[in-house]
N, C-alpha and C positions, 0 to 999 in steps of 0.2 A: 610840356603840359603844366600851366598854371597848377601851384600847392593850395592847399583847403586855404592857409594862412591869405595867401593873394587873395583867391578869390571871393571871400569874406569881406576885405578891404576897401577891393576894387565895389563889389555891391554897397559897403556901404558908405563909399565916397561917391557913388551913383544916385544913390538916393537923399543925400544931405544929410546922413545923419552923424556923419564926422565927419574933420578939414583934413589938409594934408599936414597940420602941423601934429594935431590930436593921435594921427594914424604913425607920423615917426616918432613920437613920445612912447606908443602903446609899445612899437614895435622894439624900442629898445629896453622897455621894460620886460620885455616877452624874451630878450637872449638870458637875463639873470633868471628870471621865476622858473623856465622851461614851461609854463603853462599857454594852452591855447590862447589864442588872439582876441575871443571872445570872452572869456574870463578874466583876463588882463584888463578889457575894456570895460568890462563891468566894475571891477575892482578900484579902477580909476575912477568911476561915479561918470565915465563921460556918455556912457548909453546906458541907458534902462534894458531891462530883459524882453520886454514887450516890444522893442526896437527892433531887436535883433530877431525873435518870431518872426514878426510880420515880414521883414527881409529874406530870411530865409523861405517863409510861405509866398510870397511871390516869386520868388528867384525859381522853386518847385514847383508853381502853378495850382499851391493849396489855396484852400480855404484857410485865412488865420481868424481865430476867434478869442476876444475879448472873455476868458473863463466873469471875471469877476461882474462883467455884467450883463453874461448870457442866465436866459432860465435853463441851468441844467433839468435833463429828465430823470427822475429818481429814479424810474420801470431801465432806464439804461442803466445806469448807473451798477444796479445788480448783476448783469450780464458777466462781468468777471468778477472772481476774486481778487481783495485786499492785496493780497502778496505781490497776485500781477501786475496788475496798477501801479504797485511801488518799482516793482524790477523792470519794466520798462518805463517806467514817468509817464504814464498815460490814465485817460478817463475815460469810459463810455458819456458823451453828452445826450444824446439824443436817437431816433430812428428817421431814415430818411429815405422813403421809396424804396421799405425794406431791406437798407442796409443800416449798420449802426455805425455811427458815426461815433469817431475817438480823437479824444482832442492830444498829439503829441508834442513832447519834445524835441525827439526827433524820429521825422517820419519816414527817414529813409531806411530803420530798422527793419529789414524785408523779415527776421528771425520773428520780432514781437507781433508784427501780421498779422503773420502766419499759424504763429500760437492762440491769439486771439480770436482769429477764422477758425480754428478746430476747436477750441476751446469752447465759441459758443455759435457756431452753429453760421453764423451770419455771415457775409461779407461785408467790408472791412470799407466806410471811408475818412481817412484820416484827416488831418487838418492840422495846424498850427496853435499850439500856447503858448506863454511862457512858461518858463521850468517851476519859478517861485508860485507860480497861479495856479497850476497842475496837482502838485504839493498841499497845497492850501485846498484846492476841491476833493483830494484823495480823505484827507484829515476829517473837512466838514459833513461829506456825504457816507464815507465807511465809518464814521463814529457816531453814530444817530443813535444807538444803545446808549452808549457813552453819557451821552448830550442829557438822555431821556433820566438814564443811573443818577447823573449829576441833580438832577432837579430835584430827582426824588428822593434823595440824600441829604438835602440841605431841607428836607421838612416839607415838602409841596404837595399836596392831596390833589390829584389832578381827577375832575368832577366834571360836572355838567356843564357849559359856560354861561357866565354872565348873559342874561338876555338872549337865555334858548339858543338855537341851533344856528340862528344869526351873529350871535357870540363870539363865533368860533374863530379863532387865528388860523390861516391857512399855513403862515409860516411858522411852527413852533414844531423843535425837536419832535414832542408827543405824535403831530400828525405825518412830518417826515418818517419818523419811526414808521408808522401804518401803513404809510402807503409804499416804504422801502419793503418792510415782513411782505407785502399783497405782490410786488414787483417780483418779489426774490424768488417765492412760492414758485411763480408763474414761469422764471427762468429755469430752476431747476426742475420743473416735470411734473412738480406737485399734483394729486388732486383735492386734497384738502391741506387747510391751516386752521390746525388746531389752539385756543389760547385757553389755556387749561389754568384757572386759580390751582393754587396752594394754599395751606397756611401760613406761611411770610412769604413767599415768592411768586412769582405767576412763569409756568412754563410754553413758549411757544414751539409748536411740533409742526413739522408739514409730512405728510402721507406722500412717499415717493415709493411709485412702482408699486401698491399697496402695504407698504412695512414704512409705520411711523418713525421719524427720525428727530431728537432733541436738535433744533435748532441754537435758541438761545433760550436764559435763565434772566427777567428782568425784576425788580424788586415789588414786593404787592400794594406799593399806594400807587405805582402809575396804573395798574389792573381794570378800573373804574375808568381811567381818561382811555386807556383802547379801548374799552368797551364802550364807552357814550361815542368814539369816533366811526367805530362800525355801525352803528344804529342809525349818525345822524346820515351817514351815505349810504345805508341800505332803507331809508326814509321809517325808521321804529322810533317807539316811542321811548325817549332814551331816560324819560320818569321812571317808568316802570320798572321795576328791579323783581317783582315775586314773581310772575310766571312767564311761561316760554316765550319767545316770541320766535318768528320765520318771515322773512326778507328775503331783499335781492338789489342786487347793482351790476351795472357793466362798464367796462371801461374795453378801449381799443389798448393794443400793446403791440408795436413792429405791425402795422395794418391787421393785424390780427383782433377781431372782436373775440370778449371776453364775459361770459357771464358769471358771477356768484353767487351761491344760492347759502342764505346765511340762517341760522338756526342758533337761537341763545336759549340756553339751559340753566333756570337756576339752580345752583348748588351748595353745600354749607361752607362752603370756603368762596363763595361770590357769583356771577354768573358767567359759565362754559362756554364758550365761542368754537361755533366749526363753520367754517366757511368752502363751500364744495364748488371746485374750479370746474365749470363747465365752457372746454375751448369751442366754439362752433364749427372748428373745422374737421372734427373726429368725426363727424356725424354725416362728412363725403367720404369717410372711409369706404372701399370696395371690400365688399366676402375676403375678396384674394388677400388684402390684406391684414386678416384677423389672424390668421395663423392657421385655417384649416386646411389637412392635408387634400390631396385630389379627392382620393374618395369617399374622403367624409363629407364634402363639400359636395362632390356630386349628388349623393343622397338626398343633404341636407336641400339640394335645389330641386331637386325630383319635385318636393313635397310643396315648398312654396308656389312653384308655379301654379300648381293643381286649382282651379275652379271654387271647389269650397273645400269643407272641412277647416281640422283646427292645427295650428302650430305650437306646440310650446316648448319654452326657452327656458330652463329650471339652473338654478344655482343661490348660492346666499348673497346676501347684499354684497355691492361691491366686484363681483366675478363678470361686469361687462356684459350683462342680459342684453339693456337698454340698447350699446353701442351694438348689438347682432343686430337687434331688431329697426335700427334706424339704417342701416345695413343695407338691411331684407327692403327694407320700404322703398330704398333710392334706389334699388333694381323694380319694383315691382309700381315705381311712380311715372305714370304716362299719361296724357291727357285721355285717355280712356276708358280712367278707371278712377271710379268715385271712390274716395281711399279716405276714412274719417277714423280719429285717435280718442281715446279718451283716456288721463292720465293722471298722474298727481304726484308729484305736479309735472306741466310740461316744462321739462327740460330745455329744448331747442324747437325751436322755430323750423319749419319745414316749407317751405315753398308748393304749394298747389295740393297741400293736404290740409283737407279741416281738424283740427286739431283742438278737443273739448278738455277745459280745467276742471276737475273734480271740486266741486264745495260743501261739503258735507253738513256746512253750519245756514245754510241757503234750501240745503232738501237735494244737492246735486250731488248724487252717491254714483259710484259705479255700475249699478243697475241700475239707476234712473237715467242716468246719461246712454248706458245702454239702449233701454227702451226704446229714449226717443229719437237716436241713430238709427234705430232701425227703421222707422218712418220714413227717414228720406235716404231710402234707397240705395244703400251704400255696396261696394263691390267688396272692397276690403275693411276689415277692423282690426284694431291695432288695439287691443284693452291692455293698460300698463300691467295691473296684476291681479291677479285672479285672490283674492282675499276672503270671499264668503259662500255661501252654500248659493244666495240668490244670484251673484255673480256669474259664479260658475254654469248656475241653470243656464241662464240668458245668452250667454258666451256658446254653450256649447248646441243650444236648440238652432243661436245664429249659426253653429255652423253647417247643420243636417239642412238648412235651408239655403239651401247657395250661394251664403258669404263666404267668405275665405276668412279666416280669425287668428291673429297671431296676439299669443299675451304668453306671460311670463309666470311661473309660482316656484315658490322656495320649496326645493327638494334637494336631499342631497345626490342624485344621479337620476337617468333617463327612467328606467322600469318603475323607480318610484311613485312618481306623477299618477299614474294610473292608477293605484289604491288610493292614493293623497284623494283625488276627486270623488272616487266611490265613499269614502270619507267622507268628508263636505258633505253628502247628499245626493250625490247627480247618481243616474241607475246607471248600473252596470253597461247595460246594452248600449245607453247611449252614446257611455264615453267610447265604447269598444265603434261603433260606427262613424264619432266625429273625427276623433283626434287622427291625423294624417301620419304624425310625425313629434316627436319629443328631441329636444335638444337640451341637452345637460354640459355646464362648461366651467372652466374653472381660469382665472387669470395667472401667468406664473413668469417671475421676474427673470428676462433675459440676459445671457451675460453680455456684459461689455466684449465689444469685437475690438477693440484695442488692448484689453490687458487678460485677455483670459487665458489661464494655464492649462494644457496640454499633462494629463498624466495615464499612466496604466491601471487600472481598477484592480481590487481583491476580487477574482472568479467566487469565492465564496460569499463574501457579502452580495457578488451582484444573483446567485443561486436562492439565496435565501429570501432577497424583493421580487425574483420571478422575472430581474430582467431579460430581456431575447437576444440570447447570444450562442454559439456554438460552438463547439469545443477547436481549441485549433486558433480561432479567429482572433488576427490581430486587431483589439482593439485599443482603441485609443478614446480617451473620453473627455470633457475640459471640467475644470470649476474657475469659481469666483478668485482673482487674484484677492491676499487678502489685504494688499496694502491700494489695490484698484489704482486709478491713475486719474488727471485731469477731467479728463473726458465723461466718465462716471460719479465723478462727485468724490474719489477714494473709496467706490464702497465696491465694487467689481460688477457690479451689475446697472442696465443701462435700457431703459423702456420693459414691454412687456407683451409676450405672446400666450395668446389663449390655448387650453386643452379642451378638446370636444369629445363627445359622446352621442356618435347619432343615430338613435334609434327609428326606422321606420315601422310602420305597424303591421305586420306579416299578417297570415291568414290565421296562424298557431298563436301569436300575441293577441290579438282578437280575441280566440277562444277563449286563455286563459283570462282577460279581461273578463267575458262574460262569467265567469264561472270564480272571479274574484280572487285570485289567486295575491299570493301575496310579493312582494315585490321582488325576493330572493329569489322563487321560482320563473317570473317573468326575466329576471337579469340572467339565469342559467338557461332557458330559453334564445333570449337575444345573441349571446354570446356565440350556442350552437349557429344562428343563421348570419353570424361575421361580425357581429356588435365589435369594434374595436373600444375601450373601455377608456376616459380618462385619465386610469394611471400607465395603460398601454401607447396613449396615443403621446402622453409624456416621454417614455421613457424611448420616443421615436425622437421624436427632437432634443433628446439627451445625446442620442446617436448622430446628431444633425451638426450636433455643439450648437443649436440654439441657447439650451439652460441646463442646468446640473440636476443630479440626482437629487439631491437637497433640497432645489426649490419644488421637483417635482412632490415630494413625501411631505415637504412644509403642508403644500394644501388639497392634497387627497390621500384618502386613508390607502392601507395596503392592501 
């Protein structure tokens, strides 16, 4: 069997790109050096590195690709870490029929793959560079901070550009920077990118798993150039600097559409950027996959099917109301069923549901949008959130009249809701006759299923949280590694599954509704007819090894 050295050779006296006299010079310089046959030829200046690529990527039936005058994709580019990229000589370039395409050195490395296939998520198709070209794209595309520090260190006020929004350089550090921070966000899980002024520095954060994380620290005169960059591609008016502004843009990512919805806040240290990742494909998520267990799920489906009356979906910003309720709608969306939203804003686009933007500065309020939903006849309503006494009225009289009505209001748990409303204004009797069903939920970060540790709990600590266990019982329970691994980012935790609370409205929750009871009372009520409680329904999937004790007490009280 032909050695690497021959068949090296032999390809590249196949291809012309050495003689036979070039190939016995190299090869006798190859018995003193001991180094390979390709490096000896290089050393000799008689082949270029881009020679030997392309030879090698025919010989293996790659794609070779020209790094220095391909348009890399910045959105790949993120897809691994710096480190990786170095220890195998490799780049993400581009996405390609939903795989990412990696431009190597060498592509026969089945170990760097492989790492890079679990690492992020994708399949893997490689191709051909050179090594020095490789190197050279590793430097220019993971140092875009670097590039940005540089500028604004030697004195550069990066502002509005020259002649408006048409101005703008596409190729400049500042907007590589932007759109690398928007790409990164996107790989790691993010749903917001926070760019937070300081007083000398500007910090950038992304929101993973709901728990903010310091990204990077960049110097505060580039602060104004991201800012005028978000505004000119979220179409704001990048003059304005005193009051709020809200926006939006999309871009595609790995066939993936992407929405952002951008909101700028001014502050005394400059103006606040949060950009809130909206992926369009969360929003085919199945029930099954939210995280509720059978039976709270059977419940919680008892009540949506039902004809009319009302649903609601309670938790603080942030706890995945929305995603239930886009949920509920993709099971309950049929062509025979007139299904109209009213929102604010709309989030995602829905396919064969009318879906109404709130504009409050036009006279289009949530009950006026109501109102005139109800004229045409609708089976189902979807009100984003229940916010005021007039609201509330219209939403719930829609549901005593044979709508079906699913909306959302900030409570901290299911029994709440029901005084929250009598609150507002709505009478007693009514809510007590509309409301079907209350759903109260809370999001809570799951562990990494690659690095999670396995330990024995203190029986007293877990006595003292009221968790459900039994004497005798070997348990075993996991938490967050705390060094976490690849997979998780290092932080030991890895996506995120919801805690439910699902309360249906018995005959006995009714009464106390009418007789206005306060919300302690109706929760000691529910609990008697099987209410399983948020922190119970957690400390079920603690049992599961879904997530830890820790994240469940993070965000529900005891």
């Amino acid at each position: 069997m032909p050695s690497a050295t021959d068949r090296l050779s032999q390809l590249l006296i196949k291809n012309n790109v050495i003689n036979e006299a070039q190939l016995a010079a190299a090869l006798e310089r190859q018995k003193t050096s001991g180094s390979s046959l390709g490096k000896v030829l290089l050393e000799m200046g008689v082949v270029k590195e881009n020679q030997l690529a392309e030879v090698i990527a025919n010989e293996l039936g790659l794609g070779y690709v020209e790094l220095l005058e391909y348009k890399i994709n910045i959105q790949a580019t993120t897809s691994i870490e710096e480190s990786t990229a170095h220890r195998y000589t490799c780049i993400p370039i581009d996405f390609e029929n939903g795989k990412l395409v990696v431009a190597m050195a060498d592509p026969t490395n089945i170990y760097a793959l492989d790492d890079i296939r679990l690492s992020t998520g994708y399949e893997v198709k490689p191709v051909v560079s050179a090594k020095e070209d490789i190197i050279s794209a590793i430097r220019r595309y993971y140092h875009l901070d670097t590039d940005v520090v540089e500028e604004a260190l030697e004195g550069r006020e990066f502002d509005e550009p020259e002649g408006g929004i048409t101005g703008i350089v596409e190729d400049t550090p500042l907007v590589r920077f932007t759109t690398t921070m928007i790409a990164e966000a996107i790989n790691r899980g993010a749903s917001d990118i926070h760019v937070d002024p300081r007083e000398n520095e500007v910090l950038i954060r992304y929101r993973i798993d709901g728990v903010c994380q310091e990204i990077k620290r960049v110097p505060k005169n580039v602060h104004q150039g991201i800012v005028s960059r978000i505004k000119i591609i979220s179409d704001l008016n990048i003059a304005e600097r005193r009051v709020p502004q809200d926006g939006h843009f999309g871009m595609n990512q790995a066939g993936k559409s992407i929405d952002f919805r951008v909101a700028i806040l001014p502050t005394v240290y400059g103006e606040k950027v949060v950009m809130r990742i909206l992926d369009k494909s969360s929003i085919l998520l199945r029930l099954e996959d939210l995280g509720f267990l059978p039976e709270a799920l059977e419940k919680y489906r008892q009540a949506f099917v039902l004809p009319h009356g009302a649903l609601l979906v309670t938790g603080p910003t942030g706890s995945g109301k929305s995603t239930s309720l886009y949920a509920t709608l993709n099971v309950l969306n049929t062509e025979e069923k007139n299904i109209t939203t009213v929102e604010d804003p709309v989030e995602y686009r829905l396919g064969g549901i009318n879906q109404v933007q709130v504009n409050p500065k036009a006279g289009l309020t949530f009950a006026n949008a109501l109102r005139n939903i109800l004229r045409t006849s609708p089976d189902i309503l979807m009100v984003g959130e229940i916010r005021d006494r007039e609201t509330a009225k219209i939403a719930i009289e829609a549901a005593l009249t044979g709508h079906l009505v699913l909306s959302t209001l900030h409570t901290n748990d299911a029994p709440s809701a029901l005084p929250r409303l009598i609150e507002m204004g709505v009478e007693s009797f009514l809510v007590s006759s509309a409301i079907n069903c209350v759903l109260a939920q809370r999001l809570v970060r799951k562990l990494c299923s690659n690095c999670k540790v396995p330990y024995e709990p203190d029986l007293n600590v877990l006595k003292a949280l009221r968790f459900p266990f039994t004497e005798g019982e070997d348990l075993i329970l996991y938490k967050a590694n705390e060094n976490g691994c690849a997979k998780c980012s290092n932080t030991g935790y890895k996506g995120r599954v919801g805690l439910y609370e699902v309360m249906p409205m018995s005959d006995e929750i009714q009464r106390l509704t009418v007789k206005e009871a306060s919300a302690t009372i109706i929760m000691n009520q529910a609990i008697e007819e099987g209410l399983l409680t948020m922190r119970d329904d957690g400390f079920i999937k603690v049992k599961m090894g879904l997530t830890s004790i820790e994240e469940v007490m993070r965000v529900v009280a005891v």
